[in-house]
C-alpha positions in Angstrom: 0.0 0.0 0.0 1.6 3.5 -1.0 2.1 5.6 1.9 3.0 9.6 1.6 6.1 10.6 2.9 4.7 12.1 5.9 2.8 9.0 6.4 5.8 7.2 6.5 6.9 9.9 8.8 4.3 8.7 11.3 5.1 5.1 10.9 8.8 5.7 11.6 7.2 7.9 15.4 7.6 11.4 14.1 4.5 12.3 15.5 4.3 10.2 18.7 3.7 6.5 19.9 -0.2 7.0 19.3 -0.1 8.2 16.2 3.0 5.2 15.3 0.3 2.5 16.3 -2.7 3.8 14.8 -0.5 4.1 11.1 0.8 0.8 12.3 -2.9 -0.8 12.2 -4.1 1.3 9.3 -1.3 -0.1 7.2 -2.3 -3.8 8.3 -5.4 -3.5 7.8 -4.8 -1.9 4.3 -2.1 -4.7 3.2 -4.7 -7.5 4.1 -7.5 -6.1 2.5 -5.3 -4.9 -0.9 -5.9 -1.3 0.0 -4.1 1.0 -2.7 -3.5 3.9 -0.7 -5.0 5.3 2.9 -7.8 8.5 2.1 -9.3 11.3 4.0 -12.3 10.9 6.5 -14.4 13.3 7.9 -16.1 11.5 10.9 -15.5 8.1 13.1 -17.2 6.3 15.4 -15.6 4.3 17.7 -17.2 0.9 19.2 -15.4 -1.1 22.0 -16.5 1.4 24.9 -18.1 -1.1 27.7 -15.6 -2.3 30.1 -17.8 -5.4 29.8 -16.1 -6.2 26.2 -12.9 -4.4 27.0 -11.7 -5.8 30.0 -8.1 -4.4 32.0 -6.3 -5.3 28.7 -8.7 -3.2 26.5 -8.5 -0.3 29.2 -4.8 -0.1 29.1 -4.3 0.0 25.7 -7.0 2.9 25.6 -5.0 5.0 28.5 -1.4 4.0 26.7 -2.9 5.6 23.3 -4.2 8.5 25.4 -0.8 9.3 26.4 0.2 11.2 23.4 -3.1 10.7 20.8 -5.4 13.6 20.0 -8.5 12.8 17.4 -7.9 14.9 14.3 -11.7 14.7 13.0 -15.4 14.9 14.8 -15.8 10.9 16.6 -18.0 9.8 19.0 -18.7 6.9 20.9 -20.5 3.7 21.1 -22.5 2.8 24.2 -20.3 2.0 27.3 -21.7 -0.7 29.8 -23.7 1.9 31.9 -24.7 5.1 32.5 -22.5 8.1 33.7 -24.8 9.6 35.8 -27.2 7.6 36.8 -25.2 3.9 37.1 -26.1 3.5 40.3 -29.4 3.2 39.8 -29.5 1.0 37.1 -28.2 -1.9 39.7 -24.5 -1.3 38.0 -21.9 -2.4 40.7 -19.3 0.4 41.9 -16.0 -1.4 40.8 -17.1 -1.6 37.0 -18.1 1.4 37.6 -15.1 2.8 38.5 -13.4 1.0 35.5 -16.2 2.4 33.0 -14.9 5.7 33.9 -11.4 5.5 33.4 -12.6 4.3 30.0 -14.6 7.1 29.0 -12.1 9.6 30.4 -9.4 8.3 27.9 -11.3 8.4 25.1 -12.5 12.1 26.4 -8.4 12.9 27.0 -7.8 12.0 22.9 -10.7 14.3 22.4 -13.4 12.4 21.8 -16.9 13.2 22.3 -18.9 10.8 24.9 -21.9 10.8 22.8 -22.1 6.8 23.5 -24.5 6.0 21.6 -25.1 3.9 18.7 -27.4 6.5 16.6 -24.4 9.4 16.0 -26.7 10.6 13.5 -29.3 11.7 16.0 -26.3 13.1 18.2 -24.3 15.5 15.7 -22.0 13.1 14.6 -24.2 13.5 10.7 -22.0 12.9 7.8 -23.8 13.7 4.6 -24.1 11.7 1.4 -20.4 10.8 -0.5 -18.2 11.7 2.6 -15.8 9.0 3.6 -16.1 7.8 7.3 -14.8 5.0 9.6 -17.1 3.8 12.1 -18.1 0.8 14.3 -21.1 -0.4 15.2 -22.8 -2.2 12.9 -26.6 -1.1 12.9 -24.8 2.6 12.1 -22.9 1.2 9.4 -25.4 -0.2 7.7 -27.7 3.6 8.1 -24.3 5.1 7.2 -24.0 3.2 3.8 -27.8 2.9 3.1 -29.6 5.6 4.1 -27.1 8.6 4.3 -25.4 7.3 1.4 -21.9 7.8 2.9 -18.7 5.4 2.7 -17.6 3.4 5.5 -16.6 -0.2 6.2 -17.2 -1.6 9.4 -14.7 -0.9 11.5 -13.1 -2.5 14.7 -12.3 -0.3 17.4 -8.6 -0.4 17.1 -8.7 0.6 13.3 -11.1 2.9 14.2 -10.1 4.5 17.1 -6.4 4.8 14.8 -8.5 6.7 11.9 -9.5 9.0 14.4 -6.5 9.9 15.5 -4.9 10.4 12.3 -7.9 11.3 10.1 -7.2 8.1 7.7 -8.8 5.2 6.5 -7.8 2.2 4.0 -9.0 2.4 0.7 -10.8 -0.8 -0.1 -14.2 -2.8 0.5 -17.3 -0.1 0.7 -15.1 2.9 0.0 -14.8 1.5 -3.3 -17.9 1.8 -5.8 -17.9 -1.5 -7.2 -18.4 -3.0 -3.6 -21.8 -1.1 -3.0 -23.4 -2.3 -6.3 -26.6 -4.8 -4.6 -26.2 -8.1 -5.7 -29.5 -9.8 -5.1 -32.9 -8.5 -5.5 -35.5 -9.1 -2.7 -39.2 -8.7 -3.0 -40.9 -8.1 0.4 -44.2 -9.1 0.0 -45.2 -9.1 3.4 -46.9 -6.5 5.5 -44.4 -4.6 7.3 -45.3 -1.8 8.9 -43.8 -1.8 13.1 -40.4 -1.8 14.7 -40.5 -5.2 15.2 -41.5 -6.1 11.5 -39.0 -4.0 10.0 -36.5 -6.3 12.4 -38.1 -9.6 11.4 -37.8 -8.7 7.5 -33.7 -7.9 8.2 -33.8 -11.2 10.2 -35.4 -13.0 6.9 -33.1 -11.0 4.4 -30.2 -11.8 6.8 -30.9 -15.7 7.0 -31.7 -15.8 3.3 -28.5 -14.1 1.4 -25.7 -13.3 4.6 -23.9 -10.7 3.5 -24.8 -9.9 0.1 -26.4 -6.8 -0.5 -30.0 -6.5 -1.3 -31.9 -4.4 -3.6 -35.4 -4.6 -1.8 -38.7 -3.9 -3.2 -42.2 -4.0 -1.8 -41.6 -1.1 0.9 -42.9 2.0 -0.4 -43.5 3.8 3.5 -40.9 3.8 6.5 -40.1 5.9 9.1 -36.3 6.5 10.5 -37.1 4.0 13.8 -38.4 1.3 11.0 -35.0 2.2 9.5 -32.9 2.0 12.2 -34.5 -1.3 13.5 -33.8 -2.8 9.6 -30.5 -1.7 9.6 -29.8 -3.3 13.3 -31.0 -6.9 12.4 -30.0 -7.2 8.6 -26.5 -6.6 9.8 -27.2 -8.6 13.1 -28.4 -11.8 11.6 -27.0 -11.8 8.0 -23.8 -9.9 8.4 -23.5 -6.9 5.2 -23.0 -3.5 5.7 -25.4 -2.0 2.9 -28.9 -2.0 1.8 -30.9 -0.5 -1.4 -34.8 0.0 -1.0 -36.4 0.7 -4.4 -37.6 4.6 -4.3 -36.0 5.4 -0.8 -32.4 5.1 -0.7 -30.0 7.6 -2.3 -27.3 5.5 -3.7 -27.4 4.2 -7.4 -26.9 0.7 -8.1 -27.5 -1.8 -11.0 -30.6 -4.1 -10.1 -29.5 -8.1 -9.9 -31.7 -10.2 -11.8 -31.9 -13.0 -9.4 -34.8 -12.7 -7.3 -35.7 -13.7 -3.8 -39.3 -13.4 -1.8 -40.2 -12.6 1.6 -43.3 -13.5 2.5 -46.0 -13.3 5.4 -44.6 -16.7 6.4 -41.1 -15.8 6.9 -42.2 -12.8 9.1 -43.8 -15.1 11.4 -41.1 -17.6 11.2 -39.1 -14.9 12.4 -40.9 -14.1 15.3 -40.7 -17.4 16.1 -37.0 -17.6 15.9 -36.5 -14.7 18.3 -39.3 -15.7 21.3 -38.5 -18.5 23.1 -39.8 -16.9 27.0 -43.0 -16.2 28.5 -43.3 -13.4 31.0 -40.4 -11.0 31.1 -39.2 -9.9 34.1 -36.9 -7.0 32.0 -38.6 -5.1 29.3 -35.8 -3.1 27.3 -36.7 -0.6 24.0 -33.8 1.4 22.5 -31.5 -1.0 20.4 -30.5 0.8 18.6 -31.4 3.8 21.0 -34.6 5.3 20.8 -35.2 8.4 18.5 -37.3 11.2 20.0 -40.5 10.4 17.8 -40.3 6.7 19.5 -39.8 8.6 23.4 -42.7 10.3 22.2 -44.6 7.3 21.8 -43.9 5.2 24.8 -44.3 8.6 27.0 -48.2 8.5 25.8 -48.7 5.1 26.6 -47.0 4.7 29.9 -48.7 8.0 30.9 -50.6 7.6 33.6 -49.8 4.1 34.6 -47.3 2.6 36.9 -44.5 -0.4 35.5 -44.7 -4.0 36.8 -41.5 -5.1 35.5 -37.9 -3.5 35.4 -38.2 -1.6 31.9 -35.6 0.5 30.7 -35.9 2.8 28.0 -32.7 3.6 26.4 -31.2 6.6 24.1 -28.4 9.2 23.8 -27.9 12.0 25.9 -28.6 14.1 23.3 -32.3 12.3 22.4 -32.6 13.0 26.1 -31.9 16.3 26.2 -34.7 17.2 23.8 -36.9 14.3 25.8 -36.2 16.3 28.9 -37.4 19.7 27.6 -40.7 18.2 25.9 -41.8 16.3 29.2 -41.6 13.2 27.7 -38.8 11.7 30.5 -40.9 12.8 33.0 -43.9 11.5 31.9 -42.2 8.1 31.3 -40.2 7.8 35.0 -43.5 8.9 36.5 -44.4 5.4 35.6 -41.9 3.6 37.6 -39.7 3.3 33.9 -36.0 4.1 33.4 -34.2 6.1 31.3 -30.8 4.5 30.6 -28.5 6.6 28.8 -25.1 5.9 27.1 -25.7 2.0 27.2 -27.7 -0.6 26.3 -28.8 -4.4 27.0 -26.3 -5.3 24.3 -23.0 -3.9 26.1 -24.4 -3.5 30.1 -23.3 -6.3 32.6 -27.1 -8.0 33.0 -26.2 -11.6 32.9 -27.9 -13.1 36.0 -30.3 -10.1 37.1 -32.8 -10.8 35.0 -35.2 -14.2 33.6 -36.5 -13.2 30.4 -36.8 -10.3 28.1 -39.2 -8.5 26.0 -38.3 -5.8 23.8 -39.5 -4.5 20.3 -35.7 -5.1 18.9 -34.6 -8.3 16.9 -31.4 -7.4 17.6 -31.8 -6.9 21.3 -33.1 -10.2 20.9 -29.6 -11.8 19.9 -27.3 -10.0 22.5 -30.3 -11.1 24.9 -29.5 -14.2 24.4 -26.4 -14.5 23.9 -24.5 -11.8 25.9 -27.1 -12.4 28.8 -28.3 -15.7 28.7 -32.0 -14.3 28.4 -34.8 -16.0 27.1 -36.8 -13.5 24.5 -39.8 -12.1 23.8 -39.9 -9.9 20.3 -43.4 -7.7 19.8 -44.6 -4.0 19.2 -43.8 -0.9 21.4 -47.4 -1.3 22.7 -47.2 -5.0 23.4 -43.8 -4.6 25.0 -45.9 -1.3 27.2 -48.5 -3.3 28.1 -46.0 -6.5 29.6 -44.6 -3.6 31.2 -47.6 -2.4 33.1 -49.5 -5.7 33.7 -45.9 -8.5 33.5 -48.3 -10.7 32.0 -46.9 -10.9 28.0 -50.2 -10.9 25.2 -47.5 -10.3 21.9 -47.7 -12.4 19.2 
């Protein structure tokens, strides 16, 4: 791979022992991967934030590149395994805790923004359509590439942690045009209208081609949460970083002829897939976190009532923020719910608190199970309300 010669400078610790390891990793990751040259970025996000994944190892390496790194373009984080404020009362123990921290205050010392969350595009980290990025977590890859129309691969967080600091990325896999063409067409002939659908069909799409890209047709009406939710699961359960939905995404692409169909069946065979529990004793919406339209929603129909079961309600500081000032927080912890912020049931230490789970999310589902060793419930924001204020489940 051709370096500059102040790239090369950097390699040979010109500019530091941070910025010497993150050229260190671009330049492997570029060699395996046939990269031609490192280009320009203008925004990362960085996963591999909860000291639940990280561990002491993952923490020291995160205060050893703090020594000397500075982030050179806008980043933000990824959820961390609790949140900042408000840890204690989300049943988080005080020693991971106090690890969490140190975390998020190196990441903070390279100058990085503790958004941590995994919707950066409802938090001001908003690329726009043809810049080149470098972020993480794959539900925001997937919106990054299909529905902003930017370029990004996914990213570990080493490689993209080192992009951050030096503003770089490798040139290859969904930087390059050719890689973002669809490859199979996919005719949704379901009915697909809820969070939970719109998880189900990326479940189907996911099972049925891996990680191929889709051209879909048969959705003519979504909303961003439908989006979101899509984006979550099709990368969750099939692995690609990239949709195309006829008359709603912005990139171009050639249309395969070869033709797959999801039907009503495969919806409900999803649905089966995902719900193996009965009542939950943990009711969780916001993976990936909640937009302010959905806050909006579950605010009106916990108003008024009082929550049976632990349910958190989970979103960015900055959804929050606006949640806060439109009454919809208060509305919602009248009920006896929680507002988590900067984490999620995907990256929080829950294994052994909690029996079973219900949530709305296909991919909460997976990192239910298999993070937590939940059993799962899958169903719409008002069935997953309604377990929360009687704990008896009615979904289907």
């Amino acid at each position: 791979m051709y370096l500059s010669k102040e790239q090369e400078k950097i390699l040979n610790g010109d500019r530091g022992h941070a910025a010497k390891k993150s050229m260190e990793i671009l330049t492997a990751l570029g060699d395996i991967y046939g990269a031609d040259r490192l280009i320009p970025i203008t925004s990362v996000q960085v996963a591999g934030v909860s000291y639940h994944n990280l561990g002491d190892a993952g923490l020291e390496f995160l205060e050893e590149m703090a020594r000397d790194g500075k982030a050179v373009v806008k980043t933000t984080l990824n959820p961390a395994g609790m949140d900042l404020e408000d840890w204690e009362g989300l049943g988080i123990d005080a020693e991971f805790a106090k690890k969490q921290i140190r975390v998020v205050q190196a990441f903070v010392k390279m100058g990085i923004s503790p958004a941590l969350t995994c919707t950066p595009y409802l938090a001001g980290n908003d690329p726009k359509f043809g810049e080149h990025i470098a972020w993480s977590e794959s539900s925001a890859v997937v919106y990054a590439n299909s529905i902003i129309g930017a370029y990004t691969n996914r990213e570990g967080g080493p490689s993209a942690l080192s992009s951050a600091l030096l503003g770089l990325t490798p040139n290859y896999g969904l930087h390059l045009e050719e890689n973002r063409q669809a490859t199979r067409k996919v005719k949704a002939s379901a009915t697909i209208s809820s969070i939970s659908e719109f998880g189900a069909l990326g479940y189907a799409i996911g099972k049925a081609i891996g990680s191929e890209i889709p051209y879909i047709t048969g959705i003519h009406e979504v909303r961003l949460s439908e989006l979101k939710s899509l984006c979550a699961s099709i990368a969750t359960f099939g692995g690609t970083a990239m949709f195309h939905i006829e008359g709603v995404t912005p990139n171009k692409t050639t249309v395969p002829n070869e033709e797959i169909e999801i039907t009503q069946k495969d919806i409900e065979n999803a649905f089966a897939s995902l719900t193996d529990g009965k009542d939950p004793d943990f009711i969780s919406l916001g993976c990936p976190h909640c937009s302010i339209e959905e806050v909006e929603k579950i605010a009106s129909l916990l108003s008024g009532k009082k929550v049976k079961v632990e349910t958190w309600i989970t979103l960015s500081r900055a959804v929050k923020g606006q949640a806060d000032r439109l009454g919809y927080t208060k509305a919602i912890r009248a009920s006896g719910a929680k507002i988590a912020c900067d984490t999620c049931l995907a990256v929080a230490p829950l294994t052994g608190r909690f029996r079973c789970l219900a949530t709305n999310s296909a991919k909460g589902c997976y990192y239910g199970r298999g993070n937590n060793k939940f059993k799962t419930l899958i169903g719409s924001t008002e069935e997953c309300m309604s377990a929360a204020v009687t704990g008896k489940w009615k979904g289907g």
